[in-house]
C-alpha positions as CSV (number, residue, x, y, z in Angstrom):
1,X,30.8,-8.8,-19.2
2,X,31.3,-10.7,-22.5
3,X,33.7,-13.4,-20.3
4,X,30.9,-13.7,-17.8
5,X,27.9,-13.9,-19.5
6,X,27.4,-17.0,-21.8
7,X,24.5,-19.0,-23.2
8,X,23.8,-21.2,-20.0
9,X,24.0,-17.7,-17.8
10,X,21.5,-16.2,-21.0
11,X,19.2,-19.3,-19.6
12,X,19.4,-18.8,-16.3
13,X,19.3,-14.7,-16.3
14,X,17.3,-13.8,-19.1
15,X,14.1,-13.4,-17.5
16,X,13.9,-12.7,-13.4
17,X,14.2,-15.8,-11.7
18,X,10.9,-16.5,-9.5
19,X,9.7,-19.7,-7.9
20,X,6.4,-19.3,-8.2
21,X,4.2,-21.3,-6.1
22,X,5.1,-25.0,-6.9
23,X,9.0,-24.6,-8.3
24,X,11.3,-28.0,-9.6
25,X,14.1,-28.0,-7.3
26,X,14.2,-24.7,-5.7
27,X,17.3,-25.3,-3.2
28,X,19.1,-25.9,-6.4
29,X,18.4,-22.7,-8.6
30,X,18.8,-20.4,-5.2
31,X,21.6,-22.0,-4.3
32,X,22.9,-21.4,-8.3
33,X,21.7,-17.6,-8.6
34,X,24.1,-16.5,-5.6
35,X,27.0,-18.3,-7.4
36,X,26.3,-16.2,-10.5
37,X,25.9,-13.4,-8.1
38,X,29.1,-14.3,-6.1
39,X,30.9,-14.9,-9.7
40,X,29.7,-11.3,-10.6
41,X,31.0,-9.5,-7.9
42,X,33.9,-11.3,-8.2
43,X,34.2,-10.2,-11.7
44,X,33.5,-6.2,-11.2
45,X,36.0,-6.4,-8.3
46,X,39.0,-8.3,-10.2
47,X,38.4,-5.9,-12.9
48,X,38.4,-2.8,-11.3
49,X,35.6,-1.6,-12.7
50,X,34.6,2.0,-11.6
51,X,30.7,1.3,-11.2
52,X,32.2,-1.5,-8.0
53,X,30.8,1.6,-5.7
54,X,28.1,2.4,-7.3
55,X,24.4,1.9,-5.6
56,X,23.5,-1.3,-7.9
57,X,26.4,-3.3,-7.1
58,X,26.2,-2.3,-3.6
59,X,22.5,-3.5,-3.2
60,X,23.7,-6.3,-4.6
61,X,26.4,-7.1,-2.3
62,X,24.4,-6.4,0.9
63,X,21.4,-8.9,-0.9
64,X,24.2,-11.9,-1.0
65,X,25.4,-10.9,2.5
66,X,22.0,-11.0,3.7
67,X,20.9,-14.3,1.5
68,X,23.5,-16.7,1.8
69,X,26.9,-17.4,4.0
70,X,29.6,-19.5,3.3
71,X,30.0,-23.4,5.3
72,X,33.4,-24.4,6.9
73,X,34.4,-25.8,3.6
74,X,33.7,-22.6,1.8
75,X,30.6,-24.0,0.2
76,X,27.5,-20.9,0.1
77,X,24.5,-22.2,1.8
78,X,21.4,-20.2,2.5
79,X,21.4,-19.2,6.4
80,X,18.4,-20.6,8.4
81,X,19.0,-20.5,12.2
82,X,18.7,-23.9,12.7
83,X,22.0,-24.3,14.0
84,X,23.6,-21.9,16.9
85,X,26.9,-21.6,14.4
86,X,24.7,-20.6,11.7
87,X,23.6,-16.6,10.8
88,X,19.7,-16.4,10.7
89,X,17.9,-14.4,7.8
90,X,17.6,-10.7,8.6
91,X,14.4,-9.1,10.2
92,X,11.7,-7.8,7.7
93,X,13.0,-4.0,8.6
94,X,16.3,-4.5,7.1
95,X,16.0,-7.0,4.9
96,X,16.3,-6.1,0.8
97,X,13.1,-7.4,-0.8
98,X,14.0,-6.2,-4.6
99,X,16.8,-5.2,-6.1
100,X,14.8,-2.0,-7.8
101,X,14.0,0.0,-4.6
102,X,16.0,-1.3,-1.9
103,X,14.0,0.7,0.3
104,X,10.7,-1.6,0.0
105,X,9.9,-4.1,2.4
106,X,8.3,-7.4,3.0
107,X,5.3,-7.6,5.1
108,X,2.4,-9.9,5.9
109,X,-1.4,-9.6,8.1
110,X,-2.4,-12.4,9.6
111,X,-1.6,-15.6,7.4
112,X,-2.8,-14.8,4.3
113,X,-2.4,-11.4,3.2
114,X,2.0,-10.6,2.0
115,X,3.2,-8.3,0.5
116,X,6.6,-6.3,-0.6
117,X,7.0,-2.7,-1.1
118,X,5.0,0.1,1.2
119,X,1.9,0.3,3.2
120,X,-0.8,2.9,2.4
121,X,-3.2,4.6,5.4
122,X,-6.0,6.0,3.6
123,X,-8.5,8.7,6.0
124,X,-11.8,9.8,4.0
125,X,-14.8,11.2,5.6
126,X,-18.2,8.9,6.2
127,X,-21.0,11.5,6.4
128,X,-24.5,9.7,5.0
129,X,-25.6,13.1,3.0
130,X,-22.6,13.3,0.7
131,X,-20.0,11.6,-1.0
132,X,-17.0,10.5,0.9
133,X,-13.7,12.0,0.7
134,X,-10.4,11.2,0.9
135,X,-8.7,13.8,3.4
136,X,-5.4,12.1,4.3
137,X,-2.9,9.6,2.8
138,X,0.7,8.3,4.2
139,X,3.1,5.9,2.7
140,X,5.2,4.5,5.1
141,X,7.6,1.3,5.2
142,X,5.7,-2.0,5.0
143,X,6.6,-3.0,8.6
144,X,5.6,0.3,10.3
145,X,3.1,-0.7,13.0
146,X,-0.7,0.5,11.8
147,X,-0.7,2.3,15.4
148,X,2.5,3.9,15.2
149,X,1.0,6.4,12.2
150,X,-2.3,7.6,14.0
151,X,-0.7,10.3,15.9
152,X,0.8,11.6,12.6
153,X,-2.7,11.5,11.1
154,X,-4.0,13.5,13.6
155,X,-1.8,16.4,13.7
156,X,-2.3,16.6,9.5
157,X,-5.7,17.0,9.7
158,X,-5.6,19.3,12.4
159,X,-3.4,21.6,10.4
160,X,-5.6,21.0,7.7
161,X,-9.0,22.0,10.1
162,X,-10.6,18.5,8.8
163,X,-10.5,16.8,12.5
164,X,-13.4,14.6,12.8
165,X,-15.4,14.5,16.2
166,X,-15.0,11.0,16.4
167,X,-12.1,8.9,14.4
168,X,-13.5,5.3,13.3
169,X,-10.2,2.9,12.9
170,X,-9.3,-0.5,12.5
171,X,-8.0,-2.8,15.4
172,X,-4.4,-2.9,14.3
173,X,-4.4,1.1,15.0
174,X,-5.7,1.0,18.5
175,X,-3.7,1.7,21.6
176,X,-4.4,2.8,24.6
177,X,-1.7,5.2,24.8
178,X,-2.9,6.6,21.0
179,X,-6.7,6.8,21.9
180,X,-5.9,8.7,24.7
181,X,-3.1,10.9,23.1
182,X,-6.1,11.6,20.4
183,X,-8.8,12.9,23.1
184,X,-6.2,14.8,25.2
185,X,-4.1,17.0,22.7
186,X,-7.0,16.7,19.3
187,X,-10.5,16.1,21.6
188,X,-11.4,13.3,18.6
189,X,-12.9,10.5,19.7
190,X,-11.1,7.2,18.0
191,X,-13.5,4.5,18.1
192,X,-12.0,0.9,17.3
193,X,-11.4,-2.6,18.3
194,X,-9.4,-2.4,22.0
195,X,-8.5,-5.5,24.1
196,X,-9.6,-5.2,27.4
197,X,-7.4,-7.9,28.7
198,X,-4.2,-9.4,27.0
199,X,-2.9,-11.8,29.9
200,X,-3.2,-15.9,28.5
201,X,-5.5,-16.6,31.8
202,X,-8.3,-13.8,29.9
203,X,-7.7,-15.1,27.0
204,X,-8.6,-18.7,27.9
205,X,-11.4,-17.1,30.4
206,X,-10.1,-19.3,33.2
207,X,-7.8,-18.5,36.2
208,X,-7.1,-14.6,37.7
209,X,-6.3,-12.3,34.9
210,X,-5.3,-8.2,35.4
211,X,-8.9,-6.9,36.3
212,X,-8.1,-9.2,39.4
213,X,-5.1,-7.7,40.5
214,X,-6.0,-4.3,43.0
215,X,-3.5,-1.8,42.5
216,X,-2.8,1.0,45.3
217,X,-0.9,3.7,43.6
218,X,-0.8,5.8,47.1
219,X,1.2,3.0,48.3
220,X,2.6,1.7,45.5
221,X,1.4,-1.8,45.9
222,X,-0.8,-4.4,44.0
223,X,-2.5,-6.8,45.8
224,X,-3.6,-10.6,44.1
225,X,-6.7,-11.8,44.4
226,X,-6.0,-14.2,47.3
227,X,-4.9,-11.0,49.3
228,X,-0.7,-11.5,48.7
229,X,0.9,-7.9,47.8
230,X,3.4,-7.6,45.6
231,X,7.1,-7.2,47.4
232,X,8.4,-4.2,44.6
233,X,8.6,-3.4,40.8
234,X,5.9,-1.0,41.0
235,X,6.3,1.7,38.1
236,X,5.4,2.7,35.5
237,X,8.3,1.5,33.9
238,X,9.3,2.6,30.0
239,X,8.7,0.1,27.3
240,X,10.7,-0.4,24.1
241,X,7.0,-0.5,21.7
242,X,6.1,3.1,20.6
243,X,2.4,1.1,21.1
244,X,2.3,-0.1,24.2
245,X,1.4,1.9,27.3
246,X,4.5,2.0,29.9
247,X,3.4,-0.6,32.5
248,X,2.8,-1.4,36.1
249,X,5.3,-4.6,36.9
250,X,3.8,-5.8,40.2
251,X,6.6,-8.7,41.5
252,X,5.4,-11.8,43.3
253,X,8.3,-14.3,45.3
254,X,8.2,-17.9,45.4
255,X,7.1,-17.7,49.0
256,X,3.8,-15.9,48.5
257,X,2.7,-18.2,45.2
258,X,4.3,-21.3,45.8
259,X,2.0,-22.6,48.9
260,X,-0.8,-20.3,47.4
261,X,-3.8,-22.6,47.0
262,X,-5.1,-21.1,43.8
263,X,-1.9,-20.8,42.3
264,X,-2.8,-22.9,39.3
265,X,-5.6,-20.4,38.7
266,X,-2.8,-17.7,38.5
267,X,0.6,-19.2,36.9
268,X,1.8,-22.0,35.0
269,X,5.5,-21.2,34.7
270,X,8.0,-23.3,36.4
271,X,9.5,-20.7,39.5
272,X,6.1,-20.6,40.7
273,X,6.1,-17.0,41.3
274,X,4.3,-14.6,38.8
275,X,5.2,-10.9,37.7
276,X,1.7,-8.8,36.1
277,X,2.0,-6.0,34.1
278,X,-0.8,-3.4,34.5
279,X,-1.4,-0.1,32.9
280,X,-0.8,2.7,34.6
281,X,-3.5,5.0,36.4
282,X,-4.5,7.4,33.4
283,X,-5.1,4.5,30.8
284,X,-6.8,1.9,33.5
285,X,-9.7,3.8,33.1
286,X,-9.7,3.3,29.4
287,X,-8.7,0.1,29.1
288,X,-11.9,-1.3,31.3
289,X,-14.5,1.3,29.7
290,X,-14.0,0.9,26.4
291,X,-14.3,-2.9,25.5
292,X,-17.9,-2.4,27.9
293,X,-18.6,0.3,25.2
294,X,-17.7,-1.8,22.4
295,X,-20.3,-4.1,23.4
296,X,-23.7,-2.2,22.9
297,X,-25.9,-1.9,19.6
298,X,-25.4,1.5,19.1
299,X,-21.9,1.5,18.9
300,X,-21.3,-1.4,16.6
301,X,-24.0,0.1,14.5
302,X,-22.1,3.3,14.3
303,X,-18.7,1.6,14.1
304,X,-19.9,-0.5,11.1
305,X,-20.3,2.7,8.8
306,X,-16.1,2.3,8.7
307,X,-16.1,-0.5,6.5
308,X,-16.9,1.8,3.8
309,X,-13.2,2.4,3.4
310,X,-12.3,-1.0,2.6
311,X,-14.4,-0.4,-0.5
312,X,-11.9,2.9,-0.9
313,X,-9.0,0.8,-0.6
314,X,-10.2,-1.3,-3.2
315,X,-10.9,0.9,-5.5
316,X,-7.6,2.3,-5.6
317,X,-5.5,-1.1,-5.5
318,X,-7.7,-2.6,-8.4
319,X,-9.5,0.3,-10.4
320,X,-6.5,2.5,-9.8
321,X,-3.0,0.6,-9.4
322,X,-1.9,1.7,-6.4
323,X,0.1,-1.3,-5.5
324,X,2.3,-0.9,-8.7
325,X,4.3,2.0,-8.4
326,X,5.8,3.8,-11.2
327,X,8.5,5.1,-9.1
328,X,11.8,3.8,-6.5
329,X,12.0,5.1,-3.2
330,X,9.1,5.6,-0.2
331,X,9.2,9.5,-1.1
332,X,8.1,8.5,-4.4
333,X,6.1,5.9,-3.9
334,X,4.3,8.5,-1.9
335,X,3.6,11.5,-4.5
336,X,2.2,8.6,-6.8
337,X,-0.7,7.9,-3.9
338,X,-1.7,11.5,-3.2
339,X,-2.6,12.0,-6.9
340,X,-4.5,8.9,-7.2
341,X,-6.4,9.7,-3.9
342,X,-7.3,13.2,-5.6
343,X,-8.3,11.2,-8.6
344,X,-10.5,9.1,-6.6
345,X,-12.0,12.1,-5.0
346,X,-12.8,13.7,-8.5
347,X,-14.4,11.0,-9.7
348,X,-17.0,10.6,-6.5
349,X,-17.4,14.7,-6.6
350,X,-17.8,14.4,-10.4
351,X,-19.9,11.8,-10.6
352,X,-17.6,10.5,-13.2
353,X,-17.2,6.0,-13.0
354,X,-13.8,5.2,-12.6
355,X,-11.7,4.2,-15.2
356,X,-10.7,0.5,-16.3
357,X,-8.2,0.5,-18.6
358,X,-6.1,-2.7,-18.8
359,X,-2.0,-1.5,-17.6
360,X,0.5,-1.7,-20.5
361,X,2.4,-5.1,-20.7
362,X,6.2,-4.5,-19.2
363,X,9.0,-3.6,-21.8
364,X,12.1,-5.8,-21.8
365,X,14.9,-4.8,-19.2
366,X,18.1,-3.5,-19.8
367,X,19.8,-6.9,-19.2
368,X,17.2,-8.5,-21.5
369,X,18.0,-5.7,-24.3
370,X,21.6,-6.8,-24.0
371,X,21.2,-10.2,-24.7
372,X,19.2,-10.1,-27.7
373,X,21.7,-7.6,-29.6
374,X,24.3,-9.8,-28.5
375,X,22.2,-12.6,-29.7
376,X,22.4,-14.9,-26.7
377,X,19.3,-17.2,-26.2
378,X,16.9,-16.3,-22.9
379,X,13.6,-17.9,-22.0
380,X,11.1,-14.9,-23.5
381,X,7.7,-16.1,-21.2
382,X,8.1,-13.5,-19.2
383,X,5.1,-10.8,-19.7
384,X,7.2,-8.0,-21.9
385,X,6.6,-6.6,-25.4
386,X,7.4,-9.4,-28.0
387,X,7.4,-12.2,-26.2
């Protein structure tokens, strides 16, 4: 290490190297930190070293292989798709976010939440005469699908004898093939947000959309709204999304849409035929009553009592830390947030207000440690003791 680390690589290395929001030449010092990394592996290789197989190096090899490539003149460029030649960036389930749990992942809601490391579902109970309580938690990879972790929820509770009658969830956990899993093996009732109509023609509330279509599951046939019916596909065919009912793919042929007089009502793409996918019989049912549900007073009224666990995933990001984990690993990550949930719970049964004290500042790393014995200058504005 003492030929590889100087007082230029003590500059660049001494603290972790962020961007921040508005960073002074960013191409420049991304494109420099995988040359140090690249010169580093380079150097535990050439030496031999017997820590080469060890778990830090090899995050660190799969973070440059996953960062950067090399041009056709050997230069290391970052990869970004643009070109057919070039490698893309890894999707968000494989990619390495941080080179301290290589396990977390990055994530984002919509186009302003992000984050990197794990996502926490919280269940608590919401009855007006006492104080609510937190009866399930699960820590699962940030870019597990909110949907995909109901049916896991479920079966907990019911081990545990705490189902609920009726399950009040936000609309990134609602599926049809989930809210009827819930009534059929559980009898729970899981009340949230549901599309009644995902085609772009419903969306733009113009044209024929799926509640159009007339499906004949004796036959096997769906029939358009201008009385065409469709020549095959019928299914219901599997689908890749563990979300997603498996759906009825009615096929129309150029000859039935093209001289179709209301064809512009029913497909914009260029073959002039159009293929709709429906759900099958058992979730049809579903999928038309429960948006009409959704729609009355007393259902919004009783579906608003679930923002009250917003204010419980609040309190334990911000009054309890829950978002800073103390520990590597999703396993881990996961005993930390059942004994803050049980926190939370004591203080509400207790009475007790939570507690506000201000987190530690963060000690010096290892790397930082070695530079100041060795007594090689770093930039010291990062938040640790001393600084």
């Amino acid at each position: 290490m003492t030929r590889l680390v100087d007082e230029d690589w003590g500059l660049r290395h001494g603290r972790p190297a962020r961007l921040g929001k508005n960073p002074t030449k960013p191409k420049t010092r991304i494109l420099a930190t995988g040359n140090d990394a690249v010169r580093l592996l380079e150097h535990l290789y050439r030496h031999g070293t017997d820590h080469t197989a060890g778990p830090r190096v090899q995050a660190l090899r799969q973070i440059v292989v996953q960062n950067y490539h090399r041009d056709a003149a050997g230069h290391l460029r970052r990869p970004t798709a643009e070109k057919e030649d070039e490698p893309g960036l890894p999707p968000s389930s494989r990619a390495i976010v941080s080179p301290n749990d290589t396990s977390a992942r990055y994530a984002r809601h919509g186009h302003i939440i992000s984050w990197k490391g794990y996502s926490t579902h919280l269940t608590e109970t919401c009855a007006p005469d006492s104080p609510n309580v937190i009866t399930d938690v699960v820590t699962t990879t940030a870019t597990t699908h909110d949907s995909q972790v109901l049916p896991g929820i479920h079966a907990r509770l019911a081990r545990r004898g705490l189902l609920p009658a009726e399950h009040l969830i936000d609309a990134g956990y609602t599926s049809l093939p989930h809210l009827a899993q819930a009534t059929r093996e559980h009898q729970v009732t899981v009340s949230g947000p549901l599309r009644s109509n995902p085609t772009l023609q419903h969306r733009r509330n113009e044209g024929f959309a799926q509640d159009d279509f007339h499906i004949d599951d004796d036959r096997q046939q769906v029939t358009c709204p201008q009385g065409q019916v469709s020549t095959g596909g019928h299914g219901p065919y599997p689908t890749s999304s563990p979300t997603a009912a498996p759906p009825i793919v009615a096929r129309f042929t150029k000859s039935q849409c093209h001289p179709c007089p209301a064809r512009a009502q029913c497909t914009s793409t260029a073959h002039s035929a159009r293929t709709v996918g429906l759900p099958p019989r058992e979730l049809r049912d579903l999928q038309l009553r429960v948006p009409t549900e959704q729609q009355k007073p007393e259902w919004k009224t009783r579906y608003a009592v679930r923002s009250g666990v917003e204010d419980t995933v609040n309190d334990l990001a911000h009054g309890h830390g829950i978002r800073h984990c103390r520990y590597r690993g999703q396993e881990k990550a996961h005993i930390q947030h059942v004994p803050t949930a049980i926190a939370v719970n004591i203080e509400r049964l207790s009475g007790l207000p939570p507690d506000e004290e201000t987190p530690a500042p963060r000690r010096p790393t290892a790397f930082q440690d070695y530079l100041d014995q060795r007594e090689i200058p770093r930039l010291k504005s990062w938040r640790t003791l001393g600084s």
